[in-house]
C-alpha positions in Angstrom: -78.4 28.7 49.4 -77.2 27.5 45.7 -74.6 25.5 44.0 -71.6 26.1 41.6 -69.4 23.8 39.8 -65.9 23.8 38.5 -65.8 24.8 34.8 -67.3 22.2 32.2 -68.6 20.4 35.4 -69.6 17.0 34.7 -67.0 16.9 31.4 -63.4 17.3 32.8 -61.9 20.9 33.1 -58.9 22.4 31.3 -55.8 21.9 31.8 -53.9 25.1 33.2 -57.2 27.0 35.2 -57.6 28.7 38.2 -60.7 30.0 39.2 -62.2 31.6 42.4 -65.5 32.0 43.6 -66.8 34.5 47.0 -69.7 33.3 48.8 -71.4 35.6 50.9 -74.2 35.6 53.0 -76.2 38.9 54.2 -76.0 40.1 57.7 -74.3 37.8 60.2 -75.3 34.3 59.0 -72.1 32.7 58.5 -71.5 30.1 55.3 -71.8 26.6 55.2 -70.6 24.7 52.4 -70.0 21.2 51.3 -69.0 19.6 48.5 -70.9 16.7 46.8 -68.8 15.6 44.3 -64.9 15.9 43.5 -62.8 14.1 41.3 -59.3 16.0 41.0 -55.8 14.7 39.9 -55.0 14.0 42.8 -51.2 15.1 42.7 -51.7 18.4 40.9 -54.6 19.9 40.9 -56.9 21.2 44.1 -59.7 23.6 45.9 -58.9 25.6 48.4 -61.4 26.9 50.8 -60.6 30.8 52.6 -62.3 32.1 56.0 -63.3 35.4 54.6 -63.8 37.3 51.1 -60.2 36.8 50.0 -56.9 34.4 49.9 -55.2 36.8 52.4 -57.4 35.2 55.1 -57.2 32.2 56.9 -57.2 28.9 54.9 -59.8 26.5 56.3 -58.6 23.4 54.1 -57.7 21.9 51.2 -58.9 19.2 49.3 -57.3 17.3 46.8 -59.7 13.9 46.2 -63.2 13.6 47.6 -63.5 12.7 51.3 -66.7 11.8 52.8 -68.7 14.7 54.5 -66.4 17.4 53.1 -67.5 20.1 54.6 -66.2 24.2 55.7 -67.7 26.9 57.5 -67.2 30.2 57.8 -66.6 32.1 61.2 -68.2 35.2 59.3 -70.1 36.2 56.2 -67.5 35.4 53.4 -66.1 32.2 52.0 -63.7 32.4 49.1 -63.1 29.1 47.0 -60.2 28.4 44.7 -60.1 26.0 41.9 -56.7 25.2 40.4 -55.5 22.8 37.6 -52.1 22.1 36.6 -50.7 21.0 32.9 -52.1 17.6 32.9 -54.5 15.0 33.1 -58.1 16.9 33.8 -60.6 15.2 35.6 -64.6 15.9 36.5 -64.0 18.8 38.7 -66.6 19.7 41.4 -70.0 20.6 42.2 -70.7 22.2 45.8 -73.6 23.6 47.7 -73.9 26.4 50.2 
């Protein structure tokens, strides 16, 4: 279990960022994360959430505003997050719990 935000979380992020985060979990206990607060330019910027401890695996969703209940899991130990913001207009960012 824990939490992680996107950079400056609660004061908007930069402007031009990308960030990535792994998750993983020991043995086989798969990863179950949700995030409890987004507020992204909705146009621009987004998360991405990865099925395994890398981009090259299969994308499980994106998010681009905050949806009720928004909410991955992992079919395996590894969960790889991406954070990206374009050239304009930062917002809040993200906070998210596993």
């Amino acid at each position: 279990m824990g939490e992680f935000f996107s950079p400056r979380y609660p004061i908007n992020y930069s402007n031009n960022v990308q960030w990535t985060w792994t998750i993983h979990s020991t043995g086989n206990r798969t990863v179950g994360l949700t995030f409890a607060d987004v507020d992204l330019e909705t146009c621009c910027d987004y998360i991405r959430v990865y099925d395994g401890p890398s981009t090259l695996h299969p994308l499980l969703g994106e998010i681009r505003e905050y949806r009720n209940k928004s909410s991955f899991k992992s079919s395996n130990n590894d969960l790889t997050v991406i954070f990206y913001s374009d050239a304009s207009i930062p917002s809040r960012g993200f906070h998210a719990n596993w």
